[in-house]
C-alpha positions in Angstrom: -24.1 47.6 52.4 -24.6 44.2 50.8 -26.3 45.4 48.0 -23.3 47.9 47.5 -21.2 45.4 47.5 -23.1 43.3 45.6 -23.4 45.6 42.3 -19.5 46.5 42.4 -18.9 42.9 41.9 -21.1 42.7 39.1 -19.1 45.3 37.6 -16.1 43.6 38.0 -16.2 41.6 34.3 -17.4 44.6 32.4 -14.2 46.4 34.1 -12.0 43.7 33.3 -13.7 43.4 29.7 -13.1 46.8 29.0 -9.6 46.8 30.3 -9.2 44.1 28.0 -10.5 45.9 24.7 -8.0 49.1 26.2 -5.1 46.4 26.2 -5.7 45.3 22.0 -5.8 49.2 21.6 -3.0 50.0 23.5 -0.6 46.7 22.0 -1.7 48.0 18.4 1.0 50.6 18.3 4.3 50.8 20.3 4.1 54.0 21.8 1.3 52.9 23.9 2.4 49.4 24.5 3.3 50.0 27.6 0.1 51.5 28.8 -1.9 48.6 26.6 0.5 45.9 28.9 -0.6 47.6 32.3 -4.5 47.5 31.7 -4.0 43.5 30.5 -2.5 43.0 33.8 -4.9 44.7 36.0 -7.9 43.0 33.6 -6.0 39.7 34.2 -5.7 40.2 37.7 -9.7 40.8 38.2 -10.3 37.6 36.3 -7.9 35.4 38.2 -9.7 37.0 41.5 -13.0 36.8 40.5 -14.3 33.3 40.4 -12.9 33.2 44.1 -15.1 35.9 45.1 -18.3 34.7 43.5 -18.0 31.7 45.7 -17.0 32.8 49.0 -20.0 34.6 51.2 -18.6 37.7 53.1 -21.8 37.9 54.6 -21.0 34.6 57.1 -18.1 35.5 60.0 -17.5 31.0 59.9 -16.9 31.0 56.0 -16.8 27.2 55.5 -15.4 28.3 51.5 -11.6 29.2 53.0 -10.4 25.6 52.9 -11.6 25.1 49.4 -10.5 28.5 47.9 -6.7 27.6 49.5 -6.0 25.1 47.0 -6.5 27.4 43.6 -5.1 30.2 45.2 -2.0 28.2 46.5 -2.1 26.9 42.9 -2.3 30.5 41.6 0.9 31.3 43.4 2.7 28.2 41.9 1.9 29.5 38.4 2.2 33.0 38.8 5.9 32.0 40.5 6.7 29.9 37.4 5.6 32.5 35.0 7.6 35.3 36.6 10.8 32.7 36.7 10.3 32.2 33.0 9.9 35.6 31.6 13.1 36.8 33.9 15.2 33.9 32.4 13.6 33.3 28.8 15.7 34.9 25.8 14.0 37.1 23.4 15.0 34.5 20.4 13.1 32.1 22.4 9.8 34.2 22.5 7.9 32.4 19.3 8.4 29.2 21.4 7.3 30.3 24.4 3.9 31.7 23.2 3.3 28.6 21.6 4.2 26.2 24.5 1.8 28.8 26.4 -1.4 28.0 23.8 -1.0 24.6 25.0 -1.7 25.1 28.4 -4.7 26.9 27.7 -5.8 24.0 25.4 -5.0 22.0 27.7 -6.7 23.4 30.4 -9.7 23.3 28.6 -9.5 19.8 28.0 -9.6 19.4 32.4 -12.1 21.8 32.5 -14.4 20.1 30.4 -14.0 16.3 31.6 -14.4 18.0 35.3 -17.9 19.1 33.6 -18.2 16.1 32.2 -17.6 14.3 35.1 -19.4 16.3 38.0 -22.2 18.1 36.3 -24.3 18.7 39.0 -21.4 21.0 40.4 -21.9 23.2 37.6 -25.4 23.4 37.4 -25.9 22.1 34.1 -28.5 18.9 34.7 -31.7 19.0 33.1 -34.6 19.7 35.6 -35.7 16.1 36.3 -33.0 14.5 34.7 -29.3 13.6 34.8 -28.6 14.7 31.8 -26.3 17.5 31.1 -28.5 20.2 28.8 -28.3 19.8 25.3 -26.7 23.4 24.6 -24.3 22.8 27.3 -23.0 19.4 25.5 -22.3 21.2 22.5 -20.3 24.1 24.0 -18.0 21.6 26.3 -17.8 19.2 23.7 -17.1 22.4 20.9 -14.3 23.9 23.1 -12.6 20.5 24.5 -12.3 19.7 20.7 -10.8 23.3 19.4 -8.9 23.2 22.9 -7.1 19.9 22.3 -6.5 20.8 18.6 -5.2 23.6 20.1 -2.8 21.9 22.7 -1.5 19.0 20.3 -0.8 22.1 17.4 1.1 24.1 20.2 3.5 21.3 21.5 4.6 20.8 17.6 5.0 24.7 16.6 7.2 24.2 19.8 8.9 21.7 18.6 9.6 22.5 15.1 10.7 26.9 16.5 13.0 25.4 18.8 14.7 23.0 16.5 13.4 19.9 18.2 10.9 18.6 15.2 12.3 19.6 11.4 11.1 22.9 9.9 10.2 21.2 6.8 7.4 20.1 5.6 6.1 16.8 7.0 3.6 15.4 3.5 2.4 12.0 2.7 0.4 10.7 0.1 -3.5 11.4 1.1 -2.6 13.8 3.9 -5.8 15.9 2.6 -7.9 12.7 2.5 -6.7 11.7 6.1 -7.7 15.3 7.8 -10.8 14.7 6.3 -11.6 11.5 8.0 -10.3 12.6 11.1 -12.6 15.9 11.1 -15.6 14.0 9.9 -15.4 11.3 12.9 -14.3 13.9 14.9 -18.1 15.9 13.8 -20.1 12.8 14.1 -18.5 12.0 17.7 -19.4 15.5 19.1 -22.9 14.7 17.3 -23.1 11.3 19.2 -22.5 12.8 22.3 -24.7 15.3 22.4 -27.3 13.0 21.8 -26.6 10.1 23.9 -23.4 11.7 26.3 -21.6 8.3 26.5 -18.3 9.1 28.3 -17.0 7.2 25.7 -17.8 9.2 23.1 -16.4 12.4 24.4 -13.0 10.5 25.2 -12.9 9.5 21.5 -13.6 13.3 20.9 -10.7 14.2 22.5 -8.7 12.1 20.7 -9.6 12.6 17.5 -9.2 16.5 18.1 -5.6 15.9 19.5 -4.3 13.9 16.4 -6.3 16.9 14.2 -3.5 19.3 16.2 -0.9 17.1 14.9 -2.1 16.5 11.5 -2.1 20.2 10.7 0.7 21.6 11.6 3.2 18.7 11.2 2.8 19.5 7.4 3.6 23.4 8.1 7.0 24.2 6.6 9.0 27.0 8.5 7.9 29.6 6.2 4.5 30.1 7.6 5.1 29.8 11.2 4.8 33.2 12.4 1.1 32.6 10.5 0.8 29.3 12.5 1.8 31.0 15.8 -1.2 34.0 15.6 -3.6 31.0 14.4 -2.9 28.7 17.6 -3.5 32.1 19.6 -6.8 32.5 18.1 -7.7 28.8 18.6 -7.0 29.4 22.3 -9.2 32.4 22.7 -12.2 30.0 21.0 -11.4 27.2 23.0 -12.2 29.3 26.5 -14.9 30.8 25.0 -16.5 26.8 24.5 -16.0 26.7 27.9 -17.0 30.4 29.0 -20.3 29.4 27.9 -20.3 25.8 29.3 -19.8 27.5 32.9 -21.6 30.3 32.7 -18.4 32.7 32.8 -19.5 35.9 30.9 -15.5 37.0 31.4 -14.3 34.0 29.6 -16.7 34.1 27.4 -15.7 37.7 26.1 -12.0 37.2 27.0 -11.5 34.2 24.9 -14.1 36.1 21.8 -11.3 39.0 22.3 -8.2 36.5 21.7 -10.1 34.7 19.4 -11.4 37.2 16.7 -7.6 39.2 17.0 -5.9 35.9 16.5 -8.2 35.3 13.5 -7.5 39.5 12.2 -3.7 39.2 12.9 -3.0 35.5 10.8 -5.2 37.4 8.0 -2.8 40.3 8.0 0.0 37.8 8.1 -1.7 36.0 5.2 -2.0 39.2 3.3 1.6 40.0 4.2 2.6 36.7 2.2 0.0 37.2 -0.5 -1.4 33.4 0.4 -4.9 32.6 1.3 -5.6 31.2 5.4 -6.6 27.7 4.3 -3.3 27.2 2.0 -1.3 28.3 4.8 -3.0 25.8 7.2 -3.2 22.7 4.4 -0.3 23.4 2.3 2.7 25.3 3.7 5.9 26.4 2.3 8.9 24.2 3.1 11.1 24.5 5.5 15.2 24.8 5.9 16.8 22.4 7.3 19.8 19.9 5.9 17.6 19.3 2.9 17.6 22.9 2.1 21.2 23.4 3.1 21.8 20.8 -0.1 19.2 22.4 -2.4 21.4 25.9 -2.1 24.6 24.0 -2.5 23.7 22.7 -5.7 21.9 25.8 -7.0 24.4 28.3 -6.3 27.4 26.6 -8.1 29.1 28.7 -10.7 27.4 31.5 -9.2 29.5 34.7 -8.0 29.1 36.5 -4.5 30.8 39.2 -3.7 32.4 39.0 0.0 32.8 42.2 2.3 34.5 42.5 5.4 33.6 44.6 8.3 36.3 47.1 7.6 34.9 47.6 4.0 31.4 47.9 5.0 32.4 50.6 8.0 34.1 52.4 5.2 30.9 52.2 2.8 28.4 53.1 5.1 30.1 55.9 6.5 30.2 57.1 3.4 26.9 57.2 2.6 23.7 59.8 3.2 20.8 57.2 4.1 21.0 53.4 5.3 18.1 51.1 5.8 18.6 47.7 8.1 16.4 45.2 7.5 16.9 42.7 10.6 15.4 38.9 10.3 15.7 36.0 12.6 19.1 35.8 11.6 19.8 39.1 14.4 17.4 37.6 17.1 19.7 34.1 17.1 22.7 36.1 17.5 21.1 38.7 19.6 22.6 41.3 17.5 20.1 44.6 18.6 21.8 46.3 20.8 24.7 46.4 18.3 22.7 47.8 15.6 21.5 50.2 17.9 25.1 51.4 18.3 25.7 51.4 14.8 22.8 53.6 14.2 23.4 55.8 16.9 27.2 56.2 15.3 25.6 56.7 11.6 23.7 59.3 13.1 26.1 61.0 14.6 27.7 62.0 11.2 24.6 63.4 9.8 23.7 59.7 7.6 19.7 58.9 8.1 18.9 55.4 9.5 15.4 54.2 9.0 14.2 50.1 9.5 12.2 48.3 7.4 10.1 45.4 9.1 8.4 43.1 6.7 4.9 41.4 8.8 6.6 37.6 8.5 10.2 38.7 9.8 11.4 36.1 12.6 9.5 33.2 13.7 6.1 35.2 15.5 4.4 38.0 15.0 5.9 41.1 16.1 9.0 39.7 16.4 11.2 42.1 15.2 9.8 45.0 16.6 9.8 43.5 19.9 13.1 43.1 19.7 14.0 46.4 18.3 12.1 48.3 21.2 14.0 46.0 23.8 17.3 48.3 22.2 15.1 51.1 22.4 15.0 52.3 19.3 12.9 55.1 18.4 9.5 54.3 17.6 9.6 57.1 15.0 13.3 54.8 12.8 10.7 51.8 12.4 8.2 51.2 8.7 6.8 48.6 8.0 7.3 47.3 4.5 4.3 49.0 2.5 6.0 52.4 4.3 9.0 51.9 3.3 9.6 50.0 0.3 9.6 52.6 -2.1 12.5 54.1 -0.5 15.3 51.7 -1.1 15.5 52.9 -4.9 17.0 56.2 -3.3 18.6 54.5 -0.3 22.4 53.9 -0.5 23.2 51.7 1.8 20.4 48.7 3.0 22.0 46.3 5.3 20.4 43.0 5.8 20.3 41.1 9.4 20.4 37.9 8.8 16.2 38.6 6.7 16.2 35.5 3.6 13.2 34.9 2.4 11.7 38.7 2.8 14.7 40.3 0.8 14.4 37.0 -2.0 13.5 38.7 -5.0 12.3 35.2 -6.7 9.3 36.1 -5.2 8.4 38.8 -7.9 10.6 37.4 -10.8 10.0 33.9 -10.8 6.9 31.9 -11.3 8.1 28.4 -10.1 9.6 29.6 -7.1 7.8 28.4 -3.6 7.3 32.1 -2.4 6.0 33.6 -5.8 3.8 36.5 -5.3 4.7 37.2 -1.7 5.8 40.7 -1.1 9.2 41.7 -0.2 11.4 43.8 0.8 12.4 46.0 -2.5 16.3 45.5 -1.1 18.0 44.6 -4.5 16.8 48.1 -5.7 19.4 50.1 -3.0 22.9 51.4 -4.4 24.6 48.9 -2.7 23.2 46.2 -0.6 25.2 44.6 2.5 23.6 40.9 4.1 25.2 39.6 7.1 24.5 36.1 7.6 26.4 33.0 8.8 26.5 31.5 5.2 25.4 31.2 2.2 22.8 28.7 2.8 18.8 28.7 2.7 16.7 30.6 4.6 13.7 28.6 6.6 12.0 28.7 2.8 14.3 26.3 1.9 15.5 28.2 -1.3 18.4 30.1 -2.7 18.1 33.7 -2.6 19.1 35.2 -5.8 19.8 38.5 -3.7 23.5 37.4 -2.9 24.4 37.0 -6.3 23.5 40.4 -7.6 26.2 43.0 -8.6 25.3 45.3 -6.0 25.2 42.7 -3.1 28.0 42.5 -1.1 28.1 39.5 1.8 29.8 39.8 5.0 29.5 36.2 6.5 29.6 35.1 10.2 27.1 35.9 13.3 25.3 38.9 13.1 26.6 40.2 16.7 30.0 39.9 16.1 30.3 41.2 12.3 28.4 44.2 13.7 30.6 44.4 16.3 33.5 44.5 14.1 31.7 47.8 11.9 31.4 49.3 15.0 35.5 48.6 15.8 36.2 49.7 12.2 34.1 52.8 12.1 35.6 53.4 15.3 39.1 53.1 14.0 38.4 55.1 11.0 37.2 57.9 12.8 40.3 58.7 14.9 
């Protein structure tokens, strides 16, 4: 019976590690989401479960492991209470925020995992025969993923900061920024070498600290721009930081867990990269800039003598309605002003007189990755309406109507006609190319590029400013109106 038991809990990672590869599959398209959500939650559940059963002996009727075991399961239920509370109450415009303010926990909780290490070896069973010693391979691993997990937490807590407005979107550069990373890193390198060799507590302590300013150094210079990039980069840093310490205690799970976040992270900010036509290192040490009030001025001053054509709801009821195809392109501009559902009724009223409605998502629209078709499938729109912009670009030219959602920089045709422009040679959206062209956005103002889009000056733009809810809202009255 024992050795029954025995073998089915030395299935239980390779379950859960297979449930986890089934979860990537399942997330990669949104028909199977669902499905792909369900086995991450029963993979999750047999890794939070299964350190507790590896200690406790079921063999023993006076198990003197209860006591112990209490506390992280009692802790378990604190977390898992606070994570239900926060994904009931958390607005989908807030998601980018969220994810990064959860890669700083796990940062962080590698840091405590590896100063616990540090500080009880023994416990872990990582002391040299005959010595005190931790094992050399085991310094390098704690010390490796300590060092990517405080990079990790430090470049969460300011993506936080800058998506939800509390640190500036634009870029933060000084003089020798390069030159200072460099130092950093190098001391950072030769105090992970020292402490393998020697492991002084003092050194690891300076290891830490060195890898939490590296967080801030990186990112801080990050305009706006490239923070759906930075987002899916912290997320692999995560998955290699509990790898580090997979290996350090010996947890094949977190070991292939954390090489699963990891390597996705690393494949998802190169498909981002590609998406923006900019290499992964000038993304992490250069950076477009972001909006802000110093962009607001920049547009102010660029768009005088300029003409822009302005639309109100009742016009654009009367020009879509009138049309035989319509493509929206939504951009962070509908997640602030939760503006989905509306769209969804619009679409649903297009299609009701016989006018095709398609959406084009570009792969840096919003502030994370995914972001508008998470958004999109809370409205439930149909899987089937949704392209992404290689699918679909080559359809505006015989579009008539394109409506734009509050999406800047993607629709910005500087970025194919004009060498000194900041986002030159990232692809767009082919929007200007559409019969007519409608972009609903509060004003006229810079997107989180920081540059005036030359879009809402073209003949066949027409500009219907205010929040994206309510002018939708206001179609939906007029169209509504016009139809009885």
């Amino acid at each position: 019976m024992m050795q029954t038991y025995s073998f089915c809990f030395q299935l239980l990672p390779v379950v859960a590690s297979i449930l986890f590869i089934l979860t990537l599959r399942g997330l990669s398209t949104p028909s199977t989401s669902d499905r792909g959500n369900l086995y991450g939650m029963l993979g999750m559940a047999i890794a939070i479960f299964y350190p507790f059963l590896q200690v406790m002996d079921f063999s023993s009727p006076s198990d003197t492991t209860t006591l112990p075991i209490l506390i992280p399961v009692v802790a378990m239920l604190l977390g898992g209470a606070i994570g239900f509370y926060i994904a009931k109450k958390i607005y989908m415009t807030a998601l980018p925020q969220l994810v990064a303010a959860f890669h700083s926990l796990v940062g962080l909780a590698a840091i405590f995992v590896a100063c616990a290490v540090l500080t009880a070896p023994q416990a872990f069973g990582i002391i040299d025969d005959g010595t005190s010693s931790i094992r050399i391979a085991n310094a390098i691993e704690m010390s490796v993923g300590a060092a990517i997990g405080a990079v990790t937490f430090t470049g969460s807590v300011v993506a936080f900061g800058k998506l939800h407005g509390l640190i500036s979107g634009k870029r933060q550069q000084y003089s020798g920024q390069h030159k200072v990373n460099l130092i950093t890193a190098t001391i950072t390198i030769a105090a992970i070498t020292a402490f393998v060799i020697n492991q002084a507590p003092w050194l690891f302590v300076v290891v830490i600290l060195m890898s939490l300013l590296i967080g801030i150094l990186l990112i801080m210079p990050i305009g706006g721009a490239d923070m759906p990039v930075v987002v899916s980069m912290l997320n692999s840093y995560s998955g290699w930081a509990a790898t580090g310490i997979g290996f350090t205690l010996g947890n094949d799970l977190l070991i292939i867990v954390g090489a699963l976040v990891g390597t996705s992270g690393a494949i998802l900010s190169s498909i981002m990269c590609k998406g923006m036509n900019r290499s992964l290192v000038n993304v992490i040490f250069g950076g477009i800039g972001g909006g802000g009030a110093q962009a607001s001025e920049t547009t102010q001053s660029s768009s005088d003598g300029k003409n822009v054509k302005l639309c109100s709801p009742e016009d654009a009821a009367f020009i879509m309605q009138n049309a035989g195809s319509v493509i929206v392109v939504p951009g962070y501009g509908m997640a602030v002003a939760q503006a989905q559902h509306a769209i969804k009724e619009l679409a649903d009223m297009l299609k009701l007189d016989g006018i095709t409605v398609k959406y084009a998502i570009h792969p840096v629209a919003g502030r994370m990755p995914g972001h508008m078709n998470v958004l999109l499938a809370e409205s439930n729109i149909p899987y089937d309406d949704v392209f992404e912009l290689d699918h679909i670009n080559h359809e505006f030219s015989s579009t008539d109507v394109a409506i734009v959602v509050g999406a800047n920089d993607i629709t910005n045709p500087a970025a194919k006609t004009d060498p000194t422009s900041p986002i030159f040679g990232m692809p767009v959206l082919d929007v200007e190319k559409a019969k007519t062209v409608l972009f609903v956005k509060r004003s006229l103002g810079s997107g989180y590029a920081g540059i005036d889009n030359s879009l809402f000056y073209q003949a066949n733009t027409m500009m219907i400013l205010g929040d994206a809810k309510k002018v939708i809202e206001g179609i939906l009255r007029a169209m509504k109106e016009q139809a009885h």
